[in-house]
N, C-alpha and C positions, 0 to 999 in steps of 0.2 A: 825306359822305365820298366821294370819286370820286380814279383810278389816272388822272394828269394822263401819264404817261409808263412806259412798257416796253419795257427792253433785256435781250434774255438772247445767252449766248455762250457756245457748247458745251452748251448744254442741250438735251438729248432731240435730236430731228432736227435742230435748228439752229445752224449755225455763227456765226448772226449772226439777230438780229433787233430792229427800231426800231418800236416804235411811239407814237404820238400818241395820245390819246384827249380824250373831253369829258366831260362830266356828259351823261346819260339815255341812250338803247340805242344800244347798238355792235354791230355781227351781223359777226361773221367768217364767213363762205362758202366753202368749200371743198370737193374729194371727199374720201376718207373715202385718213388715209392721208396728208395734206398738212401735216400739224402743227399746227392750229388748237387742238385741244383741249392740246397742249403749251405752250401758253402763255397759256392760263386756269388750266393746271397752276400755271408758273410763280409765276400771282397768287396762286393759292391756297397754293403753298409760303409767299409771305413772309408771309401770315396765320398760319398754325398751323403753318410747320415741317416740315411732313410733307403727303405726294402724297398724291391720294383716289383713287390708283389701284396704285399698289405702297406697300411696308412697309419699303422701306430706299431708299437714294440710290443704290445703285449703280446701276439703271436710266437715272437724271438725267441723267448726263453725258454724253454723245457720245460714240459709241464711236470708240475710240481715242485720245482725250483724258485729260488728267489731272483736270481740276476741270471742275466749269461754275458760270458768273457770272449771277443777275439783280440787275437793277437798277430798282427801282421812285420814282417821285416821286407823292407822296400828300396829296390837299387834303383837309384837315380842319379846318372854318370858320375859313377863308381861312388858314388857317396850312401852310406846304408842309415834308415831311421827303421827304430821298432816304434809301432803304432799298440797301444794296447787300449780298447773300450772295455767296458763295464756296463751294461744293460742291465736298467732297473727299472720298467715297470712301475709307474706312477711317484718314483724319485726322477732326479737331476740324473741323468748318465755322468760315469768320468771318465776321462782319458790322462793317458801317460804317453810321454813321446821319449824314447830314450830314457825309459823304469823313470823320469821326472812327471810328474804331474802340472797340466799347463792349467789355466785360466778358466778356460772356456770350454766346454768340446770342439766348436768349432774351429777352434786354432790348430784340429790335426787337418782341416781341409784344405788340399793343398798339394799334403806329402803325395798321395796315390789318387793316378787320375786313371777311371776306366770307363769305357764306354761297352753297355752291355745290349745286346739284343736277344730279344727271348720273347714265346709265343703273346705274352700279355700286351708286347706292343700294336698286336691290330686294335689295339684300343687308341692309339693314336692319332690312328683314321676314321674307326667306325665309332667313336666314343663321347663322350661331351664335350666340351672345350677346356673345363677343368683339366683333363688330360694332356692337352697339346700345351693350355699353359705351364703347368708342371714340368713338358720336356722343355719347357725354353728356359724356367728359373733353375730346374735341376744343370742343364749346361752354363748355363752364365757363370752359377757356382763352381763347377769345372774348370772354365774358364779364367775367371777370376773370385778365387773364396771371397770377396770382400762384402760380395754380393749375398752368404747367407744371412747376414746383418743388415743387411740393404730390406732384404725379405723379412725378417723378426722384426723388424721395428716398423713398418709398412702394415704388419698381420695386428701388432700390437695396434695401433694408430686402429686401424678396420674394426677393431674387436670397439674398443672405448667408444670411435662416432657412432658405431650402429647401438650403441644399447644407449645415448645420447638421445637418436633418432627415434628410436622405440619409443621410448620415454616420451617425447613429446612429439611422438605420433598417437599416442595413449592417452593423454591430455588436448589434443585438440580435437578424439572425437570426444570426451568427454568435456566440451566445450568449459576448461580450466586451462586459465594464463600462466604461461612460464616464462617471466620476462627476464630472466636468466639465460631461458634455453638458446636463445637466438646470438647474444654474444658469447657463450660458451661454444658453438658449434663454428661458430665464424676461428675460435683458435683450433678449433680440430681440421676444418678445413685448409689453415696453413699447414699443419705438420702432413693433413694427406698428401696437398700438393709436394710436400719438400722429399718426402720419401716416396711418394707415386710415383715424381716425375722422374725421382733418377730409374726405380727399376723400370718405368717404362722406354728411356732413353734408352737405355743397355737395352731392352728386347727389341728394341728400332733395329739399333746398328745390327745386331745378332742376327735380325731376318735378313738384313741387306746383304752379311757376308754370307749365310748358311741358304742364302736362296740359290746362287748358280751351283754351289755344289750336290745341292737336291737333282737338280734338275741334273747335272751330270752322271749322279749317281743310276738315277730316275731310267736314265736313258739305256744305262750300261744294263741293269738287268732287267730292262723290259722294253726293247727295245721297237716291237711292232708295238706297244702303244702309244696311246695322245702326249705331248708332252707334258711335265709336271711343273707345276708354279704354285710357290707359298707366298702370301703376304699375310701383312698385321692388320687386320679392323680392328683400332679401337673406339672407345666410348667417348675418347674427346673428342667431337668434331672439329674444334678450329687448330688442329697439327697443320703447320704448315705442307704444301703438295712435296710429295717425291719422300718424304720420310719413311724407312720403311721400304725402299726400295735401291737392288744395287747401284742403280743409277743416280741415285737421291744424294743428299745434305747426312752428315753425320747428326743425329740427335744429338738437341741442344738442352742441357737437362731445364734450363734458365728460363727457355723459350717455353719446352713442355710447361713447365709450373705453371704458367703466369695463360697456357691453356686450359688446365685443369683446374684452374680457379672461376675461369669464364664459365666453364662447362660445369662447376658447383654450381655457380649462381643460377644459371639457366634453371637447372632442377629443380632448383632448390624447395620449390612447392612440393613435388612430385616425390622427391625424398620422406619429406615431414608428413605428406599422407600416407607413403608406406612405411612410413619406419624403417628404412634401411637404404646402404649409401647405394648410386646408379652410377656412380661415376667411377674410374678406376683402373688402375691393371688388373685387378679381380672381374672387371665384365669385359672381358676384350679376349680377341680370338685370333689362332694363328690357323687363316686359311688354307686350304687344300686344295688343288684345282686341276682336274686332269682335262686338257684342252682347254672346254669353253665352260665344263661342268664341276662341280664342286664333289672330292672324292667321296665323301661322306652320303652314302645313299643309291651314287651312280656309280662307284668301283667295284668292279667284280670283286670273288674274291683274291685272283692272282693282282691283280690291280691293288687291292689294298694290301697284301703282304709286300709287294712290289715295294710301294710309299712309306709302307714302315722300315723294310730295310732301306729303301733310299733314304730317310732322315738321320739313322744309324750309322750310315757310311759317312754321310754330310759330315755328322756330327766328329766322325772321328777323322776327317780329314781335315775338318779344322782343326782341331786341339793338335792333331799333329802339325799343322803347319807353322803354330804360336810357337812352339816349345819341343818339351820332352814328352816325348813319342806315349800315349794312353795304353794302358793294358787293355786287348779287346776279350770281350767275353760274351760268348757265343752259347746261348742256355737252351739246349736240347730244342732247335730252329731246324738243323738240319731234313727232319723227319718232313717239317713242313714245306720244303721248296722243291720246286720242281729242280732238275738237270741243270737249265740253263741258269736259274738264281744261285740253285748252289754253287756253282761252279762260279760264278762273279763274287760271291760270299770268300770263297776260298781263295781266290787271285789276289782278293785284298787282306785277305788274314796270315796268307804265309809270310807275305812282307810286313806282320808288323814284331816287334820288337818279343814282346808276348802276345799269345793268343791261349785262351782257354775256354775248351770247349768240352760241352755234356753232352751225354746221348745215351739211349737206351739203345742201343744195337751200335756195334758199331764198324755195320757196314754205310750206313748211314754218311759217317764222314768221310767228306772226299779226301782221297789218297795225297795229296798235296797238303794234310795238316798230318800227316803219320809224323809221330813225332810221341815224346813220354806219354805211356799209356797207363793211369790207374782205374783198379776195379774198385767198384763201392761195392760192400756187401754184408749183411749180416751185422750194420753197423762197424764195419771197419772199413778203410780205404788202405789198398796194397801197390806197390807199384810191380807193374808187372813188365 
């Protein structure tokens, strides 16, 4: 799979931008500041939808603009789609696949699968859990699109029982009966279970496969340190034992449910005093654990850039193991790693199908990605 062409228009810094591309390393060059990393953004939007750098679109668009337009053509053995979005800022985005317009947006996820690493992932180590959950529903989607539906109708479900919850957390301290509220909440607790439990099943099996390749990757650029292990805490305690691990039971979404229902009721006091749900793939964590300690807090800082790119690599060794090989996209990281990281970073990026890579100097990149070189500058991109 490799991004044959990229136009974006009013996105982020650029009024306008064309470019060409080939299969194996592309290095954009630039200072810091010129829009380079805006338009690996770009690529990464038409993959998952959403920036690895902010949490809504309004950022996206060019200021002073109404929308902004990318336009991607995408080879996936030998078969070509154009991808075209439309960012609107407090509208519905649209997309077209092939100048036809589909359904959904999400019916373009799918076409173009990329796995990016870039400095904002030491947030994946050093960050909330919001974080790590995010990198487990943003790959799942990767993995298999079906799953951003999986997520919308799960967020939807979250959004309705908590303001359910509110409500007659609001009414029981102001000691007023709502003898509605209690069979009303009993059906919001089926559909949490029905759509909880499947994304939680898909994040089971996810850690189970994405754990020895952590720990592979883990090993490969850091190799005097402890070894790495991830697992799932979640908020249902009666999951069956070994879920969640490689060695474990594939998740049973039937089985989860009929947990996540236990584990409603358990709360269910605790719920209605605070007004809001406790149970959930929204409270649940994907742990870090360097040895016998938890990376978050005790990982230096090569130890945490370490675990960020080990989950980076993980991630893209799976996706390539399922299918059609991910574009990898490499956003001005180089600067950050030492000799020995970069050089495991580059082992695995020559071998992939595309690699594209930013950098503000570019002695920076190791010589094993020399390969098509554009300069960003003055607002244009040249190849040089």
């Amino acid at each position: 799979m490799h991004v044959r062409h990229l136009q974006v228009a009013d996105f982020r810094s650029w009024e306008l931008a064309d470019l060409e591309l080939e299969p194996g390393p592309a290095v954009l060059v630039g200072a810091n500041g010129q829009g380079k990393t805006n338009l690996v953004e770009a690529i990464g939007y038409v993959a998952t939808l959403s920036s690895h750098r902010v949490a809504s679109d309004t950022p996206l668009v060019r200021h002073g603009c109404q929308r902004a337009i990318i336009r991607t053509a995408v080879v996936n053995d030998g078969r070509e789609l154009t991808v075209e979005l439309e960012i609107t800022p407090g509208k519905a985005n649209r997309a077209r696949v092939n100048r036809g317009p589909v359904p959904r947006t999400r019916d373009v996820l799918g076409i173009l699968r990329t796995v990016l690493f870039a400095p904002e992932d030491l947030a994946l180590v050093r960050g909330d859990p919001g974080e790590r959950r995010r990198f487990l529903d943003d790959l799942l989607v990767l993995r298999a699109p079906r799953y951003a539906g999986v997520r919308a109708d799960y967020d939807k479900v979250m959004r309705q029982r908590n303001a359910l919850l509110k409500s007659a957390s609001t009414n029981r301290r102001a000691r007023r009966a709502d003898p509605d509220a209690l069979s009303t909440l009993e059906v919001w607790d089926g559909h949490l279970a029905t759509h909880g439990a499947e994304l939680l099943a898909a994040r089971l099996d996810l850690v189970a496969d994405l754990g020895p390749r952590v720990a592979a990757a883990y090993a490969g650029v850091a190799p005097e340190s402890r070894p790495a292990v991830i697992a799932y805490r979640s908020s249902v305690v009666g999951l069956p034992a070994g879920y969640g691990r490689p060695d474990g039971e594939r998740a049973d979404a039937d089985v989860v449910a009929e947990a996540l229902l236990a584990e409603l009721a358990v709360r269910r006091e605790a719920e209605l005093d605070r007004g809001v749900s406790l149970v959930g793939p929204h409270r649940d964590e994907l742990e870090l654990v360097l040895g016998e300690a938890p990376a978050k807090g005790y990982a230096s800082h090569g130890e945490s850039w370490s675990f960020a790119l080990a989950l980076r690599l993980a991630s893209y060794e799976l996706l390539r193991s399922e299918g059609s090989e991910p574009v990898l996209v490499l956003d001005d990281v180089f600067a950050e790693l030492d000799r020995r990281r970069r050089q495991r970073l580059a082992e695995v990026a020559v071998a992939a199908e595309q690699v594209l890579v930013t950098a503000a100097v570019e002695e920076d990149v190791p010589s094993e990605l020399a390969g098509t070189r554009y300069e960003v500058a003055d607002g244009e991109v040249r190849r040089v």
